[in-house]
C-alpha positions in Angstrom: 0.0 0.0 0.0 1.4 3.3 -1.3 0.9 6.1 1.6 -0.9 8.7 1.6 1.5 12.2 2.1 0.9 14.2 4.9 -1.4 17.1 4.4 -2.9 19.8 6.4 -5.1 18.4 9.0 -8.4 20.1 7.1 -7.7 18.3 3.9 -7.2 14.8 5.5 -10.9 15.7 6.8 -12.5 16.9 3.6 -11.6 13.8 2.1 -12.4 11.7 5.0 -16.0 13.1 4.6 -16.1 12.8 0.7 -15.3 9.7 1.0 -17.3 8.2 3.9 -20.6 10.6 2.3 -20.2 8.3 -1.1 -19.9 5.3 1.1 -23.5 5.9 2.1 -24.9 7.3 -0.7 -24.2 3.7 -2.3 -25.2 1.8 0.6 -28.6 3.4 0.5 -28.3 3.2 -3.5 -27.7 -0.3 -3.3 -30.3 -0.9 -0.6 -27.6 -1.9 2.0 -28.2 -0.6 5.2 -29.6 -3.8 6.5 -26.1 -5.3 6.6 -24.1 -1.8 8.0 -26.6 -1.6 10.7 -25.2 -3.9 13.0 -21.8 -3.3 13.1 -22.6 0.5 13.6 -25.2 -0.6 16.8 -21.9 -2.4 18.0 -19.6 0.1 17.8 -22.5 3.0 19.6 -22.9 0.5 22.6 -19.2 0.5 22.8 -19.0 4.2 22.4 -21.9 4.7 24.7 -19.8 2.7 27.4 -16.3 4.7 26.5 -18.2 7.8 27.2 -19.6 6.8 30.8 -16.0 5.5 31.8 -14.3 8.8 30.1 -12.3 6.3 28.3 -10.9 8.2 25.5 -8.5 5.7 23.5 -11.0 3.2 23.2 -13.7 5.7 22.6 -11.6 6.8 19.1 -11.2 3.2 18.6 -14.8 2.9 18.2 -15.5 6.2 16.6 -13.0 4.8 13.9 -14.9 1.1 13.4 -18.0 3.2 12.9 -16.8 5.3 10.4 -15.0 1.9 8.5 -17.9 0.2 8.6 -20.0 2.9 6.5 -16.9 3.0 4.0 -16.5 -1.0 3.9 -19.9 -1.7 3.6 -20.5 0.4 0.0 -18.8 -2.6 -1.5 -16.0 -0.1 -3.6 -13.0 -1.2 -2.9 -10.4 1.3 -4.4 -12.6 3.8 -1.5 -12.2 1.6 1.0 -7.8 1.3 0.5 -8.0 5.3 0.0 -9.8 5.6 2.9 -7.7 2.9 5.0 -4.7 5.2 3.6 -6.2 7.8 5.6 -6.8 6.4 8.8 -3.4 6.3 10.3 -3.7 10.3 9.5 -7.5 10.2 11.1 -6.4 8.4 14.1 -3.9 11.0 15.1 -6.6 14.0 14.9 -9.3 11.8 16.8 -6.9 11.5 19.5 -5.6 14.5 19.4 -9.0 16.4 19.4 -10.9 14.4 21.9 -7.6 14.7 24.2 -7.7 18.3 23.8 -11.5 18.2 24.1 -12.5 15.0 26.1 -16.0 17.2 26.9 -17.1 16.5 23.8 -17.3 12.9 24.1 -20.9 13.3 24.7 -21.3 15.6 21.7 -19.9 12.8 19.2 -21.6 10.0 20.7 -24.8 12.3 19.8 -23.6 12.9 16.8 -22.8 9.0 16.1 -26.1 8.0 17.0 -27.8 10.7 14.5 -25.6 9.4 11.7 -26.7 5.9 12.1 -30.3 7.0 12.5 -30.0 8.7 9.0 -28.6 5.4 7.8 -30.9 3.5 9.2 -33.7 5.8 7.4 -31.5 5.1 3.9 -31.5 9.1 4.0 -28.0 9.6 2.9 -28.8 13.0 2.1 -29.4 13.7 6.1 -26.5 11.1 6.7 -24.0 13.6 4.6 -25.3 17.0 6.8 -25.0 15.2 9.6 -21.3 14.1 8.9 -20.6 17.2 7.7 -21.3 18.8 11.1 -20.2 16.0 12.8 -16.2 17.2 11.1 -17.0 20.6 11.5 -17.7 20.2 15.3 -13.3 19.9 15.4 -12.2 22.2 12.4 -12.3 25.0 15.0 -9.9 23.2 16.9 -7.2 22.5 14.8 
C-alpha cells in the first residue's frame, strides 16, 4: 500500500467526509443498510460505554470502526484502501481532538447515534449534513 502524504489536517478531513458521504450514498443506493446496521449498533454501545467511563483511547477506537464500517460496507474497494490510507492520518486527529476536548465525548456520541439513524432511514442526504457537522464540530480546533 502506497501512503498517503501528509497534508494539512483540514484536507485529511474533507476527504475523509467525501469519502465516507459516497460510502452511504451507495449503501442506500444499493439498498444496504440492512447489513451496515449492525456493526454501527456495536460500535454505539461501545461508544456509549467509552463515554460513561471517560475512556478516550478506546472511545476513538470505536468512533473509527464506525466510520470503517460505513466505508466497507458500500462494496467499492479502491474507496475503501484510499480511505484505509487515511486512517493512520485520522487516528492521530481523533486522539488529538478528543484529548484536547474530552467534553465533547458526549457531543460525538450524539452525533454517532444521528448518523446511524439517517442510515438507518437510507437518508443519505441527512446522513451527509450530519457528517458534515459531525467534522465541523473539530475544524475550530485545529
Amino acid at each position: 500500500m502506497v501512503p498517503v502524504p501528509a497534508g494539512e489536517p483540514t484536507d485529511v478531513i474533507e476527504a475523509r467526509e467525501a469519502l465516507e458521504a459516497s460510502a452511504a450514498r451507495r449503501i442506500v443506493r444499493d439498498s444496504r443498510t440492512a447489513a451496515v446496521l449492525p456493526d454501527l449498533d456495536r460500535q454505539l454501545a461501545e461508544m456509549r460505554a467509552h463515554v460513561a467511563s471517560g475512556d478516550v483511547r478506546r472511545f476513538v477506537a470505536a468512533d473509527d470502526a464506525f466510520h470503517a464500517a460505513v466505508v466497507d460496507h458500500a462494496g467499492n474497494a479502491l474507496v475503501a484502501d484510499f480511505y484505509a490510507r487515511l486512517r493512520d492520518h485520522q487516528q492521530r486527529l481523533r486522539h488529538h481532538l478528543l484529548a484536547v476536548r474530552a467534553g465533547d465525548l458526549a457531543g460525538s456520541l450524539d452525533d454517532h447515534e444521528r448518523l446511524r439513524s439517517a442510515l438507518g432511514a437510507s437518508d443519505d442526504v441527512a446522513y451527509a449534513a450530519v457528517l458534515g457537522e459531525h467534522v465541523a464540530r473539530y475544524r475550530g480546533a485545529l
